[in-house]
gemmi code that builds the backbone of each chain (N, CA, C; Angstrom):
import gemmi

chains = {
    "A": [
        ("UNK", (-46.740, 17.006, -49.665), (-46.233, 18.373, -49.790), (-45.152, 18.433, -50.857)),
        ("UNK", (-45.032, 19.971, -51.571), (-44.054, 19.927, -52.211), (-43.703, 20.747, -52.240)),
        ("UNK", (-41.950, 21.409, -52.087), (-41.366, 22.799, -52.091), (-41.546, 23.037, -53.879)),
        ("UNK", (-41.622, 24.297, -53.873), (-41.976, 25.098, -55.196), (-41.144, 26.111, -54.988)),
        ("UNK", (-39.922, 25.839, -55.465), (-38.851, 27.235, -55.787), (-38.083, 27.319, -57.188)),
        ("UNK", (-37.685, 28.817, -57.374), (-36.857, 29.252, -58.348), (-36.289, 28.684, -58.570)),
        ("UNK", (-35.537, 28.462, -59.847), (-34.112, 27.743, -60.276), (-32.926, 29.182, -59.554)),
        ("UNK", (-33.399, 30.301, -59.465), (-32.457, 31.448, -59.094), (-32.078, 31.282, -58.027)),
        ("UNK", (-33.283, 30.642, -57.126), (-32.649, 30.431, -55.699), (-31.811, 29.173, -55.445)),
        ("UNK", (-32.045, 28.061, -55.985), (-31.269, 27.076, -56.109), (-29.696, 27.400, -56.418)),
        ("UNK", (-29.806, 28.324, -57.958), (-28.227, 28.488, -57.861), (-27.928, 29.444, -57.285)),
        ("UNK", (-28.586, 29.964, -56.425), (-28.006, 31.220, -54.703), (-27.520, 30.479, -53.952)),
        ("UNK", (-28.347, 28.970, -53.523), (-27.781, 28.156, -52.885), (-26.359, 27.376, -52.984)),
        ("UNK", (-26.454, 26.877, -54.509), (-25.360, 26.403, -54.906), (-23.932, 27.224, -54.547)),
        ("UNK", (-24.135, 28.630, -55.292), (-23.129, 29.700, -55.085), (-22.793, 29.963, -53.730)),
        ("UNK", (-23.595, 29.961, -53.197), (-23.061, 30.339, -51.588), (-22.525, 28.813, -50.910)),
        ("UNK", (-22.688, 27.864, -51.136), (-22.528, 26.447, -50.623), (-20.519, 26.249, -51.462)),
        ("UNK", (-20.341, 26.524, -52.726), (-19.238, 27.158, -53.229), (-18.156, 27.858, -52.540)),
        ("UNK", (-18.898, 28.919, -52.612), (-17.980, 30.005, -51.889), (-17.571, 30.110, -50.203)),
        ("UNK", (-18.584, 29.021, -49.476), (-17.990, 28.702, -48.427), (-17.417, 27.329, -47.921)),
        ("UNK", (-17.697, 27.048, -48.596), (-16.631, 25.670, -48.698), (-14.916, 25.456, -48.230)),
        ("UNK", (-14.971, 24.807, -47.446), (-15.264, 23.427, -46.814), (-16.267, 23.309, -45.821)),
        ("UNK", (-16.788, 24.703, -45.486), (-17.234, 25.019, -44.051), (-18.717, 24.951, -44.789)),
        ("UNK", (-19.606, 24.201, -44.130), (-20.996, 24.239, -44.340), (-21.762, 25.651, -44.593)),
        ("UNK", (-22.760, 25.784, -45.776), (-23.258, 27.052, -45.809), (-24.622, 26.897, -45.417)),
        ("UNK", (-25.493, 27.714, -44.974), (-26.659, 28.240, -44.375), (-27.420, 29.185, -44.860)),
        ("UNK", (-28.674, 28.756, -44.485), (-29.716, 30.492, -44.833), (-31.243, 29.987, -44.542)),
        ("UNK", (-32.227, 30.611, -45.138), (-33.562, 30.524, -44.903), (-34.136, 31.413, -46.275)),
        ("UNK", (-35.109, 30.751, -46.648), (-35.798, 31.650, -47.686), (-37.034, 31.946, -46.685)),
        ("UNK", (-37.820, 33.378, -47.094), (-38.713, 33.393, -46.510), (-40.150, 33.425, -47.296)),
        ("UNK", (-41.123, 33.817, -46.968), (-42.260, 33.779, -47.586), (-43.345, 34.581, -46.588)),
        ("UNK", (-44.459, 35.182, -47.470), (-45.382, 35.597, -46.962), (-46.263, 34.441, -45.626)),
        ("UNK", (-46.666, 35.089, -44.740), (-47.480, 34.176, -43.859), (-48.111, 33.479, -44.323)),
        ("UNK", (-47.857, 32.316, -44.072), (-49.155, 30.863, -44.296), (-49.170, 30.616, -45.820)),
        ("UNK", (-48.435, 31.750, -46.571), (-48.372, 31.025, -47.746), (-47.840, 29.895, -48.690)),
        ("UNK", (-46.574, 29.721, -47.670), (-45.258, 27.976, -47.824), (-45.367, 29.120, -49.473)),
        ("UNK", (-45.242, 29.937, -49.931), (-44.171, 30.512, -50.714), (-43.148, 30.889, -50.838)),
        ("UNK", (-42.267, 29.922, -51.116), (-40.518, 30.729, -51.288), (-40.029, 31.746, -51.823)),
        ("UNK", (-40.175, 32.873, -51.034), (-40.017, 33.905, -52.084), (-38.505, 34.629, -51.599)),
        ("UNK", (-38.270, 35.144, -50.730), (-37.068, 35.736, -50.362), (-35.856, 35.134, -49.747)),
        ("UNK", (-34.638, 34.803, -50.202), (-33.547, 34.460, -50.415), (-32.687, 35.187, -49.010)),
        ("UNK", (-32.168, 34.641, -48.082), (-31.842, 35.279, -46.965), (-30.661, 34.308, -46.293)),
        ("UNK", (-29.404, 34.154, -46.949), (-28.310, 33.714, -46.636), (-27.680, 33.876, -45.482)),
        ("UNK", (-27.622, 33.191, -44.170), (-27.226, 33.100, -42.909), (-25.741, 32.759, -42.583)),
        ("UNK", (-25.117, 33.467, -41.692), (-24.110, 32.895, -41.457), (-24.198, 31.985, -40.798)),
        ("UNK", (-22.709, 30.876, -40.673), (-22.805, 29.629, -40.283), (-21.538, 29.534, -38.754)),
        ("UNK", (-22.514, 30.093, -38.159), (-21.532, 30.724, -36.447), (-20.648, 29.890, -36.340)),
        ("UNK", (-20.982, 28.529, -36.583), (-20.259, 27.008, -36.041), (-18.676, 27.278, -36.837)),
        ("UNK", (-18.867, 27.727, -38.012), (-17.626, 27.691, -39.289), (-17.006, 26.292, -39.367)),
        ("UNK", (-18.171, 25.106, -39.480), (-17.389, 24.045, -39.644), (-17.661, 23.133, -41.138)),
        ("UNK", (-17.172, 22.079, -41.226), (-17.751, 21.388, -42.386), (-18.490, 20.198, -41.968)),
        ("UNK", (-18.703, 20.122, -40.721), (-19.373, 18.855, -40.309), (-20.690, 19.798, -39.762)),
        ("UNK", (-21.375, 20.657, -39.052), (-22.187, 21.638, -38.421), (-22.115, 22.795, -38.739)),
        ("UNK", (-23.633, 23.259, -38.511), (-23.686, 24.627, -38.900), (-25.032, 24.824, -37.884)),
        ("UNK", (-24.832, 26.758, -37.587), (-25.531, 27.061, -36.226), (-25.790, 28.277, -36.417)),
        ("UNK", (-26.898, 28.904, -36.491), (-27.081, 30.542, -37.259), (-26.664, 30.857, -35.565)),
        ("UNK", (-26.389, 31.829, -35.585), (-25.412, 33.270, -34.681), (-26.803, 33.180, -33.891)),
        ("UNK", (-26.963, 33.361, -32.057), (-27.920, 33.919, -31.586), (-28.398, 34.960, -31.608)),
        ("UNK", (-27.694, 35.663, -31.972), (-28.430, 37.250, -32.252), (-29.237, 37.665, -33.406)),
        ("UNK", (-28.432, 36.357, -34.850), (-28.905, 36.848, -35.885), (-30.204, 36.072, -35.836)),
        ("UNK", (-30.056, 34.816, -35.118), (-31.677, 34.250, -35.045), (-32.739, 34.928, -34.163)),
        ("UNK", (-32.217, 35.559, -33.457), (-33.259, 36.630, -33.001), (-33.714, 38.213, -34.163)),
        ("UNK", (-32.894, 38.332, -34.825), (-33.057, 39.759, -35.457), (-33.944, 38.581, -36.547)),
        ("UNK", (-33.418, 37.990, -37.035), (-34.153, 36.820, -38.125), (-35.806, 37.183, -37.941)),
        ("UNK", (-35.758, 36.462, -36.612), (-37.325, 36.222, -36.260), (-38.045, 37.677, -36.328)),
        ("UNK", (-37.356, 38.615, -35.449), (-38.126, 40.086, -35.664), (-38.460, 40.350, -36.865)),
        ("UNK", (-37.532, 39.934, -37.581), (-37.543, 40.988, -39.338), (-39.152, 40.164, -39.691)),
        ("UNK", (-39.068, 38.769, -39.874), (-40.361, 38.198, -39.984), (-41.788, 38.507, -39.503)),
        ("UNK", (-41.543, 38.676, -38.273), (-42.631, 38.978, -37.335), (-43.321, 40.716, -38.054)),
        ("UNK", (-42.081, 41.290, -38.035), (-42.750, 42.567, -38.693), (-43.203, 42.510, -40.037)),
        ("UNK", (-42.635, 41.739, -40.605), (-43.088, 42.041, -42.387), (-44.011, 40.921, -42.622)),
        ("UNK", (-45.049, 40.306, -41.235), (-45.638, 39.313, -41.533), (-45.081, 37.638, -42.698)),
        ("UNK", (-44.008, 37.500, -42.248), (-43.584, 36.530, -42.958), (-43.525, 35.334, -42.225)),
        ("UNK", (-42.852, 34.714, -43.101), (-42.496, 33.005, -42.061), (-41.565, 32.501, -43.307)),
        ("UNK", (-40.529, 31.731, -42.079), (-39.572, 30.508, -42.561), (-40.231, 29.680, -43.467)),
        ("UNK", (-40.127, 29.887, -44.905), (-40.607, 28.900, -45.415), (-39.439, 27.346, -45.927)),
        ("UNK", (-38.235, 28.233, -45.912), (-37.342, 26.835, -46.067), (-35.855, 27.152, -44.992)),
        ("UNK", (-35.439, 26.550, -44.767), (-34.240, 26.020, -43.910), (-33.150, 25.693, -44.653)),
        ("UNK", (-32.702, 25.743, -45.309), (-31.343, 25.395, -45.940), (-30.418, 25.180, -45.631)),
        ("UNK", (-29.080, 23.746, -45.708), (-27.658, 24.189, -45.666), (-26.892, 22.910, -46.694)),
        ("UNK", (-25.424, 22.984, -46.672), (-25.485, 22.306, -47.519), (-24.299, 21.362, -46.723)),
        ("UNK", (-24.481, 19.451, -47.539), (-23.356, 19.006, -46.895), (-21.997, 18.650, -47.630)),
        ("UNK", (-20.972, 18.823, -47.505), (-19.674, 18.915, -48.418), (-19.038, 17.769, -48.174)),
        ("UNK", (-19.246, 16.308, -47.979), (-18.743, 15.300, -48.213), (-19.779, 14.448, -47.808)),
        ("UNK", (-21.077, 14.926, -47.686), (-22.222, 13.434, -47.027), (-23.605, 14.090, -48.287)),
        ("UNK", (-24.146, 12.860, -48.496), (-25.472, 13.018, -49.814), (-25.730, 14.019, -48.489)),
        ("UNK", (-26.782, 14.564, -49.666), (-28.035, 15.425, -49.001), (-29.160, 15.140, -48.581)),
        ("UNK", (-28.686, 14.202, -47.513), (-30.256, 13.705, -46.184), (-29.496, 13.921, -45.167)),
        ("UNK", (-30.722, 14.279, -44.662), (-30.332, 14.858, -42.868), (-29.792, 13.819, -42.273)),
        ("UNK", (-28.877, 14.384, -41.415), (-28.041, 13.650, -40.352), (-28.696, 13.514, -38.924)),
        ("UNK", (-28.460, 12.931, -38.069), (-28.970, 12.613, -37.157), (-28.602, 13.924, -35.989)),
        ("UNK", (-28.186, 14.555, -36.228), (-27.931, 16.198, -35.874), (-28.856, 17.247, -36.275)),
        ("UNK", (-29.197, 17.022, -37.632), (-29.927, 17.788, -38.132), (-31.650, 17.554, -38.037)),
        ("UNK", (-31.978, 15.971, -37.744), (-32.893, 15.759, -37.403), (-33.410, 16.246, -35.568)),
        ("UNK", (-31.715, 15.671, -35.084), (-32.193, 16.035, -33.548), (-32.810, 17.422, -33.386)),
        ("UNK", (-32.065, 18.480, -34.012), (-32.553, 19.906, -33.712), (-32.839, 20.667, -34.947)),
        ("UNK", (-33.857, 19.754, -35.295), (-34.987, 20.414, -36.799), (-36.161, 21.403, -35.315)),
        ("UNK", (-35.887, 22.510, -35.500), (-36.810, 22.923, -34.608), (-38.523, 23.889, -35.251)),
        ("UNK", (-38.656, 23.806, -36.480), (-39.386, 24.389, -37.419), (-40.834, 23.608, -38.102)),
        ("UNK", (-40.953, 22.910, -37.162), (-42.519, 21.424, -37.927), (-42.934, 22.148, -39.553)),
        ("UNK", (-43.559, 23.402, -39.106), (-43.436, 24.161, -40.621), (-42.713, 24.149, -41.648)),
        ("UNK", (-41.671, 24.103, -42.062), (-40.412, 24.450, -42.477), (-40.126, 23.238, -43.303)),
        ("UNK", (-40.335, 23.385, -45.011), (-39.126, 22.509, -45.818), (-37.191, 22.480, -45.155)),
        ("UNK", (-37.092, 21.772, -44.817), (-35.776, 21.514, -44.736), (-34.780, 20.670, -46.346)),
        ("UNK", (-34.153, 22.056, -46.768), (-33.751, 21.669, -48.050), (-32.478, 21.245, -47.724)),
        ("UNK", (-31.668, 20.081, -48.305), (-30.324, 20.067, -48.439), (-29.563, 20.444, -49.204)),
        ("UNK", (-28.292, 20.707, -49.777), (-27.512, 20.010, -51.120), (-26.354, 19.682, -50.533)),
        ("UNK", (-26.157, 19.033, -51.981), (-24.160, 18.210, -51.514), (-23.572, 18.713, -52.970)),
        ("UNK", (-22.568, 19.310, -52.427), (-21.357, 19.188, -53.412), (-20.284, 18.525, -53.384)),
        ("UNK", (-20.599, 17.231, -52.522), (-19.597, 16.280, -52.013), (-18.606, 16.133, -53.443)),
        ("UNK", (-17.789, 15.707, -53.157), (-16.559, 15.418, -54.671), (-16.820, 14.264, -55.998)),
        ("UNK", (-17.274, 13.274, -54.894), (-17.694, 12.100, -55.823), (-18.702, 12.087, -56.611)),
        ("UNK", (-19.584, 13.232, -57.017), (-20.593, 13.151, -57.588), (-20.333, 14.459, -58.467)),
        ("UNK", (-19.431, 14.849, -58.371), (-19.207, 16.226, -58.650), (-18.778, 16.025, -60.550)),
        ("UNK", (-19.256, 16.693, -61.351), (-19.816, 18.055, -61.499), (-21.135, 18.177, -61.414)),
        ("UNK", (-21.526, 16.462, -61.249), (-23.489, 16.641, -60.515), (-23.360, 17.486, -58.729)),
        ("UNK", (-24.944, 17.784, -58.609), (-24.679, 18.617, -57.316), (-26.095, 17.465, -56.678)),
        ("UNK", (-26.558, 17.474, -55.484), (-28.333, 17.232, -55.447), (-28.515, 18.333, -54.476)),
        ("UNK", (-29.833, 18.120, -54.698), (-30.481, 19.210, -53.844), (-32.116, 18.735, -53.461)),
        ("UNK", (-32.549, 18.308, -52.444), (-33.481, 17.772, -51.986), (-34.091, 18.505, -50.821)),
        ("UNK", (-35.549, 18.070, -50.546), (-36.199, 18.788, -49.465), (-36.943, 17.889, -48.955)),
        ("UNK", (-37.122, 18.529, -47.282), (-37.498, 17.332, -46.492), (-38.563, 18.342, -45.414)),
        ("UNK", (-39.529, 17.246, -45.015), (-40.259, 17.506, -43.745), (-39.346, 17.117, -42.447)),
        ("UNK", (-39.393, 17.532, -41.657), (-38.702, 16.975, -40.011), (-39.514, 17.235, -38.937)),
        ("UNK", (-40.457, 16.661, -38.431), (-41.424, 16.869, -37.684), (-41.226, 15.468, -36.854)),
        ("UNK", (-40.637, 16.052, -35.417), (-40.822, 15.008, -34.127), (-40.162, 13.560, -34.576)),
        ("UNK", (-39.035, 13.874, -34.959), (-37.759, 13.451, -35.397), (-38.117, 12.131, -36.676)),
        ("UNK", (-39.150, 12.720, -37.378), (-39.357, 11.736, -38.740), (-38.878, 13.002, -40.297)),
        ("UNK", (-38.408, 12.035, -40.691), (-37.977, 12.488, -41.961), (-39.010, 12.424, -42.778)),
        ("UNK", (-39.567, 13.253, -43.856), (-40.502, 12.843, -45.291), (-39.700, 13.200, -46.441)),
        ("UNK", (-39.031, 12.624, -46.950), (-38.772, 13.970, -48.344), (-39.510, 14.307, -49.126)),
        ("UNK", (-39.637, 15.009, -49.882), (-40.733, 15.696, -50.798), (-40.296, 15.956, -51.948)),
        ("UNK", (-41.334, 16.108, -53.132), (-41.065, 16.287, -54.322), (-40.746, 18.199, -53.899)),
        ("UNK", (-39.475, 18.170, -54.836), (-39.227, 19.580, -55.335), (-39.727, 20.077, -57.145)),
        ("UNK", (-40.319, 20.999, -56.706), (-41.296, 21.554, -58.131), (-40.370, 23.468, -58.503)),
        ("UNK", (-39.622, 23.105, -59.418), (-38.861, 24.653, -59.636), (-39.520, 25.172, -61.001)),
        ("UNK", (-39.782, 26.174, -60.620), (-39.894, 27.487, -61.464), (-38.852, 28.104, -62.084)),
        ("UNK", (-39.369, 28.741, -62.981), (-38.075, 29.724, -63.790), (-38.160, 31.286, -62.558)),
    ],
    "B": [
        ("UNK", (-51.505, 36.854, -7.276), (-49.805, 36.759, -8.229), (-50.264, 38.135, -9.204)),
        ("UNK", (-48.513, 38.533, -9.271), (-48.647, 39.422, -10.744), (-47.826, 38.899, -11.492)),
        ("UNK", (-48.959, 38.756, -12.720), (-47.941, 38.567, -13.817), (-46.952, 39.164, -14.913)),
        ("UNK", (-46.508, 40.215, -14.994), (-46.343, 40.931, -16.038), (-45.235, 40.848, -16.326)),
        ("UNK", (-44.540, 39.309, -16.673), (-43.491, 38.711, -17.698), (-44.067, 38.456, -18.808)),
        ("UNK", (-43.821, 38.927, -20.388), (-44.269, 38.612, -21.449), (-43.106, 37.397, -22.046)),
        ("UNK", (-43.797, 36.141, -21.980), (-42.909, 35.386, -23.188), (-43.661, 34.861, -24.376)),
        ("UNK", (-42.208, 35.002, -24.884), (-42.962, 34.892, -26.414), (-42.458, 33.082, -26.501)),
        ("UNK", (-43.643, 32.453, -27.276), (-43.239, 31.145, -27.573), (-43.128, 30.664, -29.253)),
        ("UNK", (-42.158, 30.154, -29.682), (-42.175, 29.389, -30.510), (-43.218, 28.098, -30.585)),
        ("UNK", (-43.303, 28.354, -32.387), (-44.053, 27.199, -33.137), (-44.040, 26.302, -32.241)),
        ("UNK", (-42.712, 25.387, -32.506), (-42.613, 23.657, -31.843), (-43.281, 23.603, -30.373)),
        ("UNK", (-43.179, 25.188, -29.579), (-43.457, 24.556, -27.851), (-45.321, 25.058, -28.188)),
        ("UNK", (-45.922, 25.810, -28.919), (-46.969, 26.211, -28.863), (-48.169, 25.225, -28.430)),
        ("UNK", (-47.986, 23.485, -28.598), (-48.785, 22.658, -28.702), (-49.018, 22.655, -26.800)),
        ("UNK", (-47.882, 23.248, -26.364), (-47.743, 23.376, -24.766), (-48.736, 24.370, -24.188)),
        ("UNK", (-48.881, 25.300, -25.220), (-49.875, 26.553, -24.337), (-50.909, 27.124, -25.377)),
        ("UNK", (-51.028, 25.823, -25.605), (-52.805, 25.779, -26.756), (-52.651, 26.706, -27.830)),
        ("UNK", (-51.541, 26.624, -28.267), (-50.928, 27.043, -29.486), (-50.806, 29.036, -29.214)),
        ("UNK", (-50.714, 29.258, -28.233), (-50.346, 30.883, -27.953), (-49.256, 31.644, -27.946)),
        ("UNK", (-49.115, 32.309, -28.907), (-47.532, 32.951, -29.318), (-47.061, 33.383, -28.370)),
        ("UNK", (-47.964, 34.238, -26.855), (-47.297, 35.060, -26.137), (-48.491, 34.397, -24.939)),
        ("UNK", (-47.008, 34.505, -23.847), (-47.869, 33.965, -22.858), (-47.563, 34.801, -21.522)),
        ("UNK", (-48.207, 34.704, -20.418), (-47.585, 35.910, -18.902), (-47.038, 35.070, -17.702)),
        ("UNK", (-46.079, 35.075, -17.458), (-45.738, 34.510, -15.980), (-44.752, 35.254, -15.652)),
        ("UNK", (-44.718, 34.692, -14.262), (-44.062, 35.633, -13.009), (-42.771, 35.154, -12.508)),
        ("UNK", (-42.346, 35.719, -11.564), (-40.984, 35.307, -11.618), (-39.660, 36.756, -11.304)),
        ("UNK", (-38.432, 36.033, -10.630), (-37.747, 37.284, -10.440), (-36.028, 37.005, -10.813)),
        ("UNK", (-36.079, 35.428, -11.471), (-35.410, 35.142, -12.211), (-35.617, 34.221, -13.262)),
        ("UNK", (-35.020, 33.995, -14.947), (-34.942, 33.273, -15.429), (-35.757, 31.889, -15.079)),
        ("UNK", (-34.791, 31.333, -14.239), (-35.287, 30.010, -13.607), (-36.743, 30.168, -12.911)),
        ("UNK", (-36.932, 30.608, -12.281), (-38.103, 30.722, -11.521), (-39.706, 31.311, -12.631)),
        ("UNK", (-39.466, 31.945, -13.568), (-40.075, 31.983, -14.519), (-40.258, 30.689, -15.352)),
        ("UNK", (-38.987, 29.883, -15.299), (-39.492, 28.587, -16.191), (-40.129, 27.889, -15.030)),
        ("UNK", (-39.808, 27.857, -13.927), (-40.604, 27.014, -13.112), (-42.690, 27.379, -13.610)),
        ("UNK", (-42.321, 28.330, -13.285), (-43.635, 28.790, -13.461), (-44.387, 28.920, -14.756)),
        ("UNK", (-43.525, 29.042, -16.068), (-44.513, 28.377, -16.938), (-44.823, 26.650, -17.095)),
        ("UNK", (-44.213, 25.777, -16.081), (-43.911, 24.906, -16.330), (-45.430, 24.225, -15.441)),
        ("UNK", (-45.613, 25.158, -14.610), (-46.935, 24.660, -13.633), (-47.623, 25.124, -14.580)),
        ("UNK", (-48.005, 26.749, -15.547), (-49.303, 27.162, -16.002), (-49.422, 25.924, -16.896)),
        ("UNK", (-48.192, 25.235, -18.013), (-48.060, 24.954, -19.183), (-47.262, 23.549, -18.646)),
        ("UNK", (-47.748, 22.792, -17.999), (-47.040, 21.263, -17.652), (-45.888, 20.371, -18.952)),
        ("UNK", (-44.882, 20.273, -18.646), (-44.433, 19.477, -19.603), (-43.130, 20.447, -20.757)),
        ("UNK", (-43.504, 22.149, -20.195), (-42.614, 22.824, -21.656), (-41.350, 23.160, -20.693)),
        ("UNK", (-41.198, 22.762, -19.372), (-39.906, 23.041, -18.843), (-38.880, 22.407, -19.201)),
        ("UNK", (-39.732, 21.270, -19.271), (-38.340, 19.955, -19.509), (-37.905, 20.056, -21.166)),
        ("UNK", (-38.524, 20.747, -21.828), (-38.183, 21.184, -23.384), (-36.868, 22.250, -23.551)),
        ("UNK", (-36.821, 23.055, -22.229), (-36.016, 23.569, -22.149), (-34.581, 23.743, -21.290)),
        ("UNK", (-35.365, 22.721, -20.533), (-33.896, 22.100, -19.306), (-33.797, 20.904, -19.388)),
        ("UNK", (-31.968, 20.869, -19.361), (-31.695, 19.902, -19.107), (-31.079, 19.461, -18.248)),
        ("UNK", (-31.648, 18.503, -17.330), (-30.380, 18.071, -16.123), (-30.220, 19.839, -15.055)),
        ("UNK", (-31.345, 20.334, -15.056), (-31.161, 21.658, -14.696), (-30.184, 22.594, -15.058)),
        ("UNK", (-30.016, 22.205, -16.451), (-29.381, 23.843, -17.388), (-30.190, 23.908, -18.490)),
        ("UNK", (-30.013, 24.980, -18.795), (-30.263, 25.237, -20.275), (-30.117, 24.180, -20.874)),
        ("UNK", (-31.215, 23.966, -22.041), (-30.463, 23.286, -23.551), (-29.666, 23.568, -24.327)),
        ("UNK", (-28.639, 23.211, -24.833), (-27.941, 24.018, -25.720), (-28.729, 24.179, -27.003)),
        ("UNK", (-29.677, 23.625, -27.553), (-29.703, 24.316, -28.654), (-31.408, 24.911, -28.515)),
        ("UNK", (-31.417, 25.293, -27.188), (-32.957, 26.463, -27.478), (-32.066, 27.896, -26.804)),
        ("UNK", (-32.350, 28.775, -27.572), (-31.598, 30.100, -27.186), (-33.206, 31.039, -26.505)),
        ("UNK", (-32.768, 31.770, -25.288), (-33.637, 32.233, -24.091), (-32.938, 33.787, -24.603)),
        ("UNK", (-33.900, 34.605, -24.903), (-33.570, 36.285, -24.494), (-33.964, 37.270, -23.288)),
        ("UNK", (-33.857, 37.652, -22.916), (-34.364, 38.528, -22.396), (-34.279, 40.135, -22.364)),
        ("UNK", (-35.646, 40.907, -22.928), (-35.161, 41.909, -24.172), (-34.274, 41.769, -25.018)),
        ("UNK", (-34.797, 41.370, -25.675), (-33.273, 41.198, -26.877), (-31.847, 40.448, -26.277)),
        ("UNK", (-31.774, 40.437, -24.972), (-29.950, 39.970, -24.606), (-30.191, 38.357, -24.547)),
        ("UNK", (-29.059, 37.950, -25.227), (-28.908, 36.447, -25.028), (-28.974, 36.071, -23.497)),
        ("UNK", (-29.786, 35.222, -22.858), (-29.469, 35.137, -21.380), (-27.551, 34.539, -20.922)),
        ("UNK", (-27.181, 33.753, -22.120), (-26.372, 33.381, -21.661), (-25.019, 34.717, -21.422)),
        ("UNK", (-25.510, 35.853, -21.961), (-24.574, 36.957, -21.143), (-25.155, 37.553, -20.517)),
        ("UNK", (-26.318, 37.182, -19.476), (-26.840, 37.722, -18.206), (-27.069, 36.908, -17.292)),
        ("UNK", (-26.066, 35.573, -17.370), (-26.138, 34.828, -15.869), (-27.250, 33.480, -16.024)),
        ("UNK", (-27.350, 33.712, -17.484), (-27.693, 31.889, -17.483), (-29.322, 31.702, -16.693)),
        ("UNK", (-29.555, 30.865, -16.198), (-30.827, 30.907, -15.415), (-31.068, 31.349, -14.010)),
        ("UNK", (-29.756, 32.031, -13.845), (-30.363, 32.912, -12.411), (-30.498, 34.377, -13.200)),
        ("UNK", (-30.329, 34.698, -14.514), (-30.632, 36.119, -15.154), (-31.713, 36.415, -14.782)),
        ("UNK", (-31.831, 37.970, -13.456), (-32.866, 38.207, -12.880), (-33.737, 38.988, -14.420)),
        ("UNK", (-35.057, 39.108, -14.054), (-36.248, 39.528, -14.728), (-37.019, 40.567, -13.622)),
        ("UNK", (-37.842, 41.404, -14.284), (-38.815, 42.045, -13.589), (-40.015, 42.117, -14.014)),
        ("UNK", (-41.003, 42.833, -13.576), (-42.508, 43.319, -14.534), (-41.816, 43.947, -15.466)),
        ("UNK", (-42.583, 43.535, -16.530), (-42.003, 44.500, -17.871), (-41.140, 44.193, -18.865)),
        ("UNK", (-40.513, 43.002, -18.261), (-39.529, 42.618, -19.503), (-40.011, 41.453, -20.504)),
        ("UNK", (-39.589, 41.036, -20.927), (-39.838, 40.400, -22.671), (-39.056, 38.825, -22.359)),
        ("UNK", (-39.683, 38.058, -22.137), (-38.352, 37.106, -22.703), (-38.656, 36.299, -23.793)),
        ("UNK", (-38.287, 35.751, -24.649), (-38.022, 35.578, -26.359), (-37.584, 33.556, -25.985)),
        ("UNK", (-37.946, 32.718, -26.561), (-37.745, 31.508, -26.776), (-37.628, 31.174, -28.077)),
        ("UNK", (-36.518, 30.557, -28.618), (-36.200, 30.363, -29.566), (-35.674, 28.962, -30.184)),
        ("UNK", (-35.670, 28.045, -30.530), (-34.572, 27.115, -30.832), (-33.749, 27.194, -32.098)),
        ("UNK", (-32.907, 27.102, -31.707), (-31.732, 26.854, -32.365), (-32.025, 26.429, -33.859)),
        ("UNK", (-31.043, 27.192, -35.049), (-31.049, 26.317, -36.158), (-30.207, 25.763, -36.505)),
        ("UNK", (-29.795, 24.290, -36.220), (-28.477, 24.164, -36.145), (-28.877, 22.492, -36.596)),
        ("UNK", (-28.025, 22.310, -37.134), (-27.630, 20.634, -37.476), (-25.938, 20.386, -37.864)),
        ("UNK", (-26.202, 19.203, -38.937), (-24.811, 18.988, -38.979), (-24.921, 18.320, -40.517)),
    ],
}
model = gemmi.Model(1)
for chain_id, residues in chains.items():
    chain = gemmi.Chain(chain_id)
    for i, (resn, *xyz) in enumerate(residues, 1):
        res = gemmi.Residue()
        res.name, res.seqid = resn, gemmi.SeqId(i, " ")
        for name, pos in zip(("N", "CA", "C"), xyz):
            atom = gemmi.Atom()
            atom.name, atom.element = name, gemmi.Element(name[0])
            atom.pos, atom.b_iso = gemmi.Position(*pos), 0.0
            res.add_atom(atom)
        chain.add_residue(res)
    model.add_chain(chain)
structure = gemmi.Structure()
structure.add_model(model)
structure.setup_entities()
């Protein structure tokens, strides 16, 4: 498998991973049903407000799911970012990957690598990691 | 029996009820509804309890209300209501 996204959404990600910093940032892109197209950009708050965890709001993961359900869409990526650990899932993030569907993208703007950023994507299905090639578009 | 509890199931538990988004059981609370999908659908209770509570990271609605501000798993239910299964998106 391979995620296929914008460079626009990448630096949505970046920017919002920025601007909430220290505190982990969050979101979901979505996509038409069954298509694993990344198309819509949908920045989540991060209920937890921490820099070690992040936890979308129960309500907003319920309005989340409706908005989908009606406009025939689906989670096509999972996003958040980590601010002092590379960008592979943690053993947190693996425990409650709850999406088998779902690219799980990271990035780090950890310091030591900084003014480089990464940004990687992963399968999480029944607590195995895959990472995957990322393929960006203009 | 009547059934006319609608729950809705998530992706991950679907492999539990032959992949069916929406499923019917009975029940006159929370708990007693998971009991009972747990006999139609063997095996998706314990996905959602732990140690006989909730999981923390699968979120339960009922109509739209988080159960955990209607009393947790004694949040009574009737014919007619909705309950919503969700897990959590949460890591670290």
């Amino acid at each position: 498998m391979t995620l296929k996204i914008s460079q626009a959404h990448i630096d949505a990600i970046f920017e919002q991973s920025r601007l909430e910093y220290p505190d982990e940032a969050c979101g979901v892109i979505l996509g038409s049903l069954g298509k694993d197209h990344a198309f819509r950009l949908k920045p989540m708050i991060n209920a937890a407000h921490s820099p070690t965890f992040y936890e979308f709001d129960p309500k907003d993961l319920l309005s989340l799911y409706r908005e989908i359900d009606d406009n025939d869409e689906e989670i096509v990526v999972i996003y958040h970012s980590h601010t002092e650990t590379e960008a592979y899932p943690s053993r947190t993030d693996i425990a409650y990957a709850g999406e088998p569907g779902a690219h799980y993208v990271l990035v780090s703007t950890r310091e030591e690598i900084a003014p480089a950023t990464e940004f990687r994507s992963y399968r999480i299905i029944d607590g195995v990691v895959t990472e995957e090639e990322v393929s960006i578009s203009e | 029996m009547t059934t006319a509890i609608e729950v809705r199931i998530p992706t991950i538990l679907r492999p539990f009820t032959k992949e069916q988004k929406v499923v019917a059981a009975s029940g006159e609370t929370l708990s007693a509804v998971i009991a009972d999908l747990d006999v139609q659908y063997p095996g998706i209770g314990e996905r959602l309890l732990e140690n006989g509570a909730l999981r923390r990271f699968i979120n339960l609605y009922v109509n739209d209300e988080d159960v955990r501000f209607l009393g947790g798993l004694e949040a009574p239910v009737k014919n007619g209501d909705s309950i919503t299964i969700l897990p959590a998106v949460a890591g670290g």
